[in-house]
C-alpha positions as CSV (number, residue, x, y, z in Angstrom):
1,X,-93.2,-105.1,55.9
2,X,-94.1,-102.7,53.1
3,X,-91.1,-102.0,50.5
4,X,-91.1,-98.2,49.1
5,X,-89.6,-98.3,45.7
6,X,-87.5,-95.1,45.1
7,X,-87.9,-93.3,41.6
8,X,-84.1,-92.4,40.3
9,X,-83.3,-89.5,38.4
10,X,-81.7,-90.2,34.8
11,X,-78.5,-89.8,34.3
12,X,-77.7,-86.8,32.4
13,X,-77.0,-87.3,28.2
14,X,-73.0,-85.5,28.3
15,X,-73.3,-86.1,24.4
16,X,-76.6,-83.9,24.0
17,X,-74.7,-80.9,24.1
18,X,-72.4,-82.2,20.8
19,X,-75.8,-83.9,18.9
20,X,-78.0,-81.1,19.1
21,X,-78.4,-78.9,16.4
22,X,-76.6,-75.6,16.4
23,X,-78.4,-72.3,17.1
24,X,-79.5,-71.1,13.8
25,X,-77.0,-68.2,13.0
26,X,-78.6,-64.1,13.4
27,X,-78.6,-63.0,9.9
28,X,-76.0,-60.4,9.8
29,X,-76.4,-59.0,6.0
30,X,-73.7,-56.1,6.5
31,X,-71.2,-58.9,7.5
32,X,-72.6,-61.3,4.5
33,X,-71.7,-58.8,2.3
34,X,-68.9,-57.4,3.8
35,X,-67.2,-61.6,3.4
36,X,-67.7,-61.7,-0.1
37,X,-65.7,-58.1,-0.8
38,X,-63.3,-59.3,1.0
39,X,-62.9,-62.9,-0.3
40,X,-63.5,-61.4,-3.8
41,X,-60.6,-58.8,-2.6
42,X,-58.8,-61.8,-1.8
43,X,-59.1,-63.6,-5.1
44,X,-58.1,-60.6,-7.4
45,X,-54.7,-60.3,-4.9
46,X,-54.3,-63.8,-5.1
47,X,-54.4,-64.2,-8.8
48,X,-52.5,-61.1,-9.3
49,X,-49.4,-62.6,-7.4
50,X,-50.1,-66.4,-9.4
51,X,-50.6,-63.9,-12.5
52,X,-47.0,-63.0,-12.1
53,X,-45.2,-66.2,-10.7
54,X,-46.9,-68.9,-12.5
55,X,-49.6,-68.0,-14.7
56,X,-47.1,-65.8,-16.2
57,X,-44.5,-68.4,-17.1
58,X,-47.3,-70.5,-18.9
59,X,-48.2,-67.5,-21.4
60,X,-45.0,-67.2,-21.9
61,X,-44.2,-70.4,-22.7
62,X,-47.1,-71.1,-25.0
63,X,-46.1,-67.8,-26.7
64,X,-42.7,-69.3,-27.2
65,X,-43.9,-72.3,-28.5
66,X,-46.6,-70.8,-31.0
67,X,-44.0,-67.6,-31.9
68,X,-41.4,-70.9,-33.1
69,X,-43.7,-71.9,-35.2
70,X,-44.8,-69.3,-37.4
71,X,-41.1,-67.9,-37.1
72,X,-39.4,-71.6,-38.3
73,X,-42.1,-71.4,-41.3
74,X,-41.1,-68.5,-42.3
75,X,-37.6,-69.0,-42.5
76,X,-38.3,-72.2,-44.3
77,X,-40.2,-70.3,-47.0
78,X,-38.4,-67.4,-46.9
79,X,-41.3,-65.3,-46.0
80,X,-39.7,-64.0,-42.9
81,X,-39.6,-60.6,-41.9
82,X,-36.2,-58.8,-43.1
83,X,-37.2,-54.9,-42.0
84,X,-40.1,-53.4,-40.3
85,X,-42.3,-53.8,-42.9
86,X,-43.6,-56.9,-44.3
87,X,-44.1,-57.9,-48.4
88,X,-47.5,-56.0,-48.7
89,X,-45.1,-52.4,-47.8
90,X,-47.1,-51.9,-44.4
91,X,-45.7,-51.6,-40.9
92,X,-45.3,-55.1,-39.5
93,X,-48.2,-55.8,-36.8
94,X,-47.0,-55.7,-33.5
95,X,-46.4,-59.1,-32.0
96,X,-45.0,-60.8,-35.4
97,X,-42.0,-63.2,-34.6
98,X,-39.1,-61.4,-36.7
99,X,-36.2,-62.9,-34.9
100,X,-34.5,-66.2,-33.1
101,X,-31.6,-65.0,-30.1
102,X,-29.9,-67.3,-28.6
103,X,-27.1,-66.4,-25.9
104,X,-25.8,-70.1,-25.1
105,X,-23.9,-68.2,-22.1
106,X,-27.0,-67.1,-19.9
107,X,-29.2,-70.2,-21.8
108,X,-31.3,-67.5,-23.2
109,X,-33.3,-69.5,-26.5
110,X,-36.2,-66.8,-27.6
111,X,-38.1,-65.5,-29.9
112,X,-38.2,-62.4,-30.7
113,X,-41.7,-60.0,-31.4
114,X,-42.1,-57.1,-33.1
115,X,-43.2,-54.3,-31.0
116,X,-42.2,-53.6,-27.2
117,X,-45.6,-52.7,-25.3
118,X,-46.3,-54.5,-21.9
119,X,-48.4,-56.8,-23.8
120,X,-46.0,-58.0,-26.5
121,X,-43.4,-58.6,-23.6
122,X,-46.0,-60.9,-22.0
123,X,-44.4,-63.3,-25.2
124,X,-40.9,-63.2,-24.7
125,X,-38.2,-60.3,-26.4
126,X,-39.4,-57.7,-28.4
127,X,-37.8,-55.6,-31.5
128,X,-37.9,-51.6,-30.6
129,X,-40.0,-50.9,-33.9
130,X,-37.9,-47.7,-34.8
131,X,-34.8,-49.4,-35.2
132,X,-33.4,-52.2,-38.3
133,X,-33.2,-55.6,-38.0
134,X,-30.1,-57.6,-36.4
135,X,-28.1,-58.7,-38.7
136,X,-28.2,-54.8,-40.7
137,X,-26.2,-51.2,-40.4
138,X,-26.9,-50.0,-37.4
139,X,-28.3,-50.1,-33.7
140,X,-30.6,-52.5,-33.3
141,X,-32.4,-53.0,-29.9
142,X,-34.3,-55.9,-28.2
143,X,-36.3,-55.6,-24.8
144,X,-36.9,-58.2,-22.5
145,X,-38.5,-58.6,-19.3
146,X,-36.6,-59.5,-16.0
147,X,-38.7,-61.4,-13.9
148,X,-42.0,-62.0,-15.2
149,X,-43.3,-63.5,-18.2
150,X,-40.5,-66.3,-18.5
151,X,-38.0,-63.6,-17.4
152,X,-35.6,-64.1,-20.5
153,X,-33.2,-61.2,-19.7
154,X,-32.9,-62.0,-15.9
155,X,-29.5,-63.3,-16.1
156,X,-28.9,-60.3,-18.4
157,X,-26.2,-58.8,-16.0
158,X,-23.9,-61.6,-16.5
159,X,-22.8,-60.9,-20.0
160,X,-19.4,-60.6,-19.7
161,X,-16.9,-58.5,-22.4
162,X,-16.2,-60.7,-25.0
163,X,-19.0,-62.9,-24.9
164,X,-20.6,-64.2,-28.2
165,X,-24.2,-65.1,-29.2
166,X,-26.8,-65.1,-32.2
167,X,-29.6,-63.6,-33.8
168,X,-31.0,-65.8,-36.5
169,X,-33.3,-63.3,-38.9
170,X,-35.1,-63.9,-42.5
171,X,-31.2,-62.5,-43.7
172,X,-29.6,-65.4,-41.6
173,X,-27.9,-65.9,-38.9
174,X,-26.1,-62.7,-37.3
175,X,-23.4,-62.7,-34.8
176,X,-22.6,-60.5,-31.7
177,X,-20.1,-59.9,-29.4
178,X,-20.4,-57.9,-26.5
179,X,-18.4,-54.7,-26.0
180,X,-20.1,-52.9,-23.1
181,X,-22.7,-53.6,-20.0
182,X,-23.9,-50.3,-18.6
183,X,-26.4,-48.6,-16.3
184,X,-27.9,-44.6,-15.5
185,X,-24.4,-42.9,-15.6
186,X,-21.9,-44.6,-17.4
187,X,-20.1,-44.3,-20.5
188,X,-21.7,-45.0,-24.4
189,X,-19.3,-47.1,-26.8
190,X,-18.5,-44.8,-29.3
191,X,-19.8,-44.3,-32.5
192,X,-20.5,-47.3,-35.1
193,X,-18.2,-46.9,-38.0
194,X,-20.6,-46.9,-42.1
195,X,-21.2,-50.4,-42.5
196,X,-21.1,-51.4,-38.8
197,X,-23.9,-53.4,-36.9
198,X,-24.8,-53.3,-33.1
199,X,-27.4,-54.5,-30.9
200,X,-28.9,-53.3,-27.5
201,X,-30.1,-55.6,-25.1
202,X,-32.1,-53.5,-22.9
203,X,-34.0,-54.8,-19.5
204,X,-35.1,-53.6,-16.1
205,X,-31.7,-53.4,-13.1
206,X,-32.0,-54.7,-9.8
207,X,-34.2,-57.6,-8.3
208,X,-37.4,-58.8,-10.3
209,X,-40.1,-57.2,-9.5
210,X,-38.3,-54.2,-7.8
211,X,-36.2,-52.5,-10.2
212,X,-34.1,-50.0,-9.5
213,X,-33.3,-48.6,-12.9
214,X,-31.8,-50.1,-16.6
215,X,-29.5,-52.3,-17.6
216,X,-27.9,-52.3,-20.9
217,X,-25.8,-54.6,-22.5
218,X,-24.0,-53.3,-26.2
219,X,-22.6,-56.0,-28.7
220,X,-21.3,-55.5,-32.2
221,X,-21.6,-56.8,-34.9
222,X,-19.1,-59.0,-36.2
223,X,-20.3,-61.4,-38.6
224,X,-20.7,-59.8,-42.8
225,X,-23.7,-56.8,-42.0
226,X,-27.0,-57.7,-44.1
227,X,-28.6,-54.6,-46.6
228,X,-31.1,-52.8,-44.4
229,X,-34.6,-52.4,-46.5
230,X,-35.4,-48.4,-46.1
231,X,-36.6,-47.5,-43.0
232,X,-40.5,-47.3,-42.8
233,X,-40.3,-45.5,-39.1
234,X,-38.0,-43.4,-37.9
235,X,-35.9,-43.4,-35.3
236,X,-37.9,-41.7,-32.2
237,X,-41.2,-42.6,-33.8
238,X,-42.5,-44.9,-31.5
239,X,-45.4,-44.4,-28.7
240,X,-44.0,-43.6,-25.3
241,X,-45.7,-47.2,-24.1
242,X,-43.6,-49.0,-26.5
243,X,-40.2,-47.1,-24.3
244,X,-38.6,-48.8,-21.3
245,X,-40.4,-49.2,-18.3
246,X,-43.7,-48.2,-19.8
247,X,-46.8,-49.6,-18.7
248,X,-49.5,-50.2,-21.8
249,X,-52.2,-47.6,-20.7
250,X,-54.0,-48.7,-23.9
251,X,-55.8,-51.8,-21.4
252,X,-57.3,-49.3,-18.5
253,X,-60.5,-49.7,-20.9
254,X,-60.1,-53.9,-20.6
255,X,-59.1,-53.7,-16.9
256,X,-62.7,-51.4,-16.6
257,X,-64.7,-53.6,-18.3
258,X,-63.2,-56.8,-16.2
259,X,-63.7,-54.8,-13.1
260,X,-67.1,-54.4,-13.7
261,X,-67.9,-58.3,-14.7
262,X,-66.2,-59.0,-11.7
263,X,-67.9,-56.1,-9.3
264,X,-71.4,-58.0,-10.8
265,X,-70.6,-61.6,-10.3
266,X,-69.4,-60.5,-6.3
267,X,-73.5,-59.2,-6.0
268,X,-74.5,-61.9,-7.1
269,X,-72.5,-64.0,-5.1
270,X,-73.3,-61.9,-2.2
271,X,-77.7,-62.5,-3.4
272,X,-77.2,-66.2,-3.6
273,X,-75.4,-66.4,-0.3
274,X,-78.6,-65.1,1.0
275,X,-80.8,-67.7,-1.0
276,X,-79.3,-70.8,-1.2
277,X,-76.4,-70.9,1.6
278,X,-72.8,-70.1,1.7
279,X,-71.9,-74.0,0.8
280,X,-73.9,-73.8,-2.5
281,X,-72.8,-70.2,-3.4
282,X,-69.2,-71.1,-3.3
283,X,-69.9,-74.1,-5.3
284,X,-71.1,-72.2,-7.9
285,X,-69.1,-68.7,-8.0
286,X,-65.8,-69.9,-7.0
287,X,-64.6,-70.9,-9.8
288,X,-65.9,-68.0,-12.1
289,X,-65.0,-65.3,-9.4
290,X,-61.5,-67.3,-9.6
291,X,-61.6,-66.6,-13.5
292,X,-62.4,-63.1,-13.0
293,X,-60.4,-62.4,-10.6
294,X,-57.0,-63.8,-12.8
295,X,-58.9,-62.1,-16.2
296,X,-58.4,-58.5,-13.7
297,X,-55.0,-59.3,-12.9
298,X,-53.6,-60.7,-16.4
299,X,-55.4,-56.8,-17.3
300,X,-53.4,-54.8,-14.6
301,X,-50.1,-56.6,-15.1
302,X,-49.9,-54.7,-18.6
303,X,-50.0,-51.4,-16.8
304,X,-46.9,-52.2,-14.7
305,X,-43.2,-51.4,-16.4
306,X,-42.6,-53.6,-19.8
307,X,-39.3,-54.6,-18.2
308,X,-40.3,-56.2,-14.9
């Protein structure tokens, strides 16, 4: 008897499909391209908002903490500003520590810069340049942001009548107490008698980030008034981006030239991709179109309002 052996087929590999190397990918260079724009697009929105809810909060506090220290030197060696111009008779430089508020109610504990552009706000409170000291004769006011930047005023609205706080100067240490919180409409205290001090807390209304107007809070002065050096800049003399809700468009040339860095390293981004793979290209440009992309945004937040 003759045995026929029969020749089995092999069982099919179900794991090939899973091992074997993908299809290479159609190169696609409109949609290349078109993913870096938009992760680049994606960056610069991204560190716009971490610009202005965390990034923000560090300047501010590093400002603080370097303002503190020049500011508590000076006061120790009475070198400290006392008018708005320093010892040489020129116009202080904007962004010199001049004051120390504290309002123990709202747990406000800042210094105060001279100067009140978008960019000296970025630091903390700033001295309207056209007005005197606290402490002397007169209005005195002092800007401050509402939600960004440390936010020092954003409790600003719950100064209540009555309330007493501090302004510590090269003069000494002035006190306040408020008389008056008012917005778009409503009554000015009257007049300051010769002799008489007042200060004018002034910050953006509403929500942060969505204003919806100004607040402003008025508080005499009721401690002994300090002599007033003679004013070096009148009252009315400053540049409409030092006024409230001004945006600094002194930086559109910075924001440019950012733009443009920025605009280069996507291209390059974009060539690379080509070259090397998107693995290695992100590698390499993440983190300098992350740096760019927080450089444009730190640039464009000094165009928005001084108060927000």
């Amino acid at each position: 008897m003759t045995v026929t052996a029969t020749r089995q087929a092999p069982e099919p590999d179900i794991l090939a499909p899973w091992l074997a190397p993908p299809a290479p990918r159609p190169l696609n260079r409109w949609r290349d391209a078109t993913g870096i724009v938009l992760h680049t697009l994606a960056v610069v929105v991204l560190g716009f908002v971490l610009t202005l809810t965390l990034v923000s909060w560090l300047e501010h506090h590093a400002a603080q903490t370097s303002g503190y220290n020049t500011l508590r030197v000076g006061l120790a060696q009475g070198t400290a500003p006392v008018g708005q111009t320093g010892a040489d008779g020129r116009l202080l430089a904007p962004g010199t520590p001049v004051a120390l508020l504290k309002i123990p109610v709202i747990h406000v504990n800042e210094v105060v810069f001279e100067g009140t552009t978008s960019g000296i706000l970025m630091s903390g409170p700033g001295h309207e340049r056209d007005t005197v000291l606290p402490g002397q004769p007169g209005t005195s006011v002092i800007m401050g942001r509402l939600g960004a930047y440390g936010g020092p005023f954003r409790n600003l609205e719950r100064l209540d009548v009555g309330d007493v706080f501090t302004v510590t100067t090269g003069q000494g240490v002035a006190t306040y107490q408020v008389v008056a919180s008012r917005r778009a409409g409503d009554a000015v205290p009257p007049p300051l008698a010769p002799g008489k001090g007042r200060l004018t807390l002034v910050t953006a209304a509403g929500t942060p980030f969505l204003p919806s107007g100004l607040l402003r809070v008025d508080a005499d002065l009721v401690s002994p008034a300090q002599p007033a050096p003679r004013a070096a800049l009148p009252r009315g003399a400053i540049e409409p981006r030092e006024r409230p809700m001004a945006g600094d468009t002194s930086t559109a040339w910075a924001l440019l030239q950012w733009a443009e860095v920025l605009l280069v390293a996507t291209v390059a981004a974009a060539w690379c991709w080509r070259r090397w793979g998107r693995r290695q290209s992100w590698i390499v440009f993440l983190p300098v179109l992350t740096l760019l992309g927080l450089a444009v945004a730190d640039q464009t937040t000094r165009l928005l309002p001084n108060l927000l």
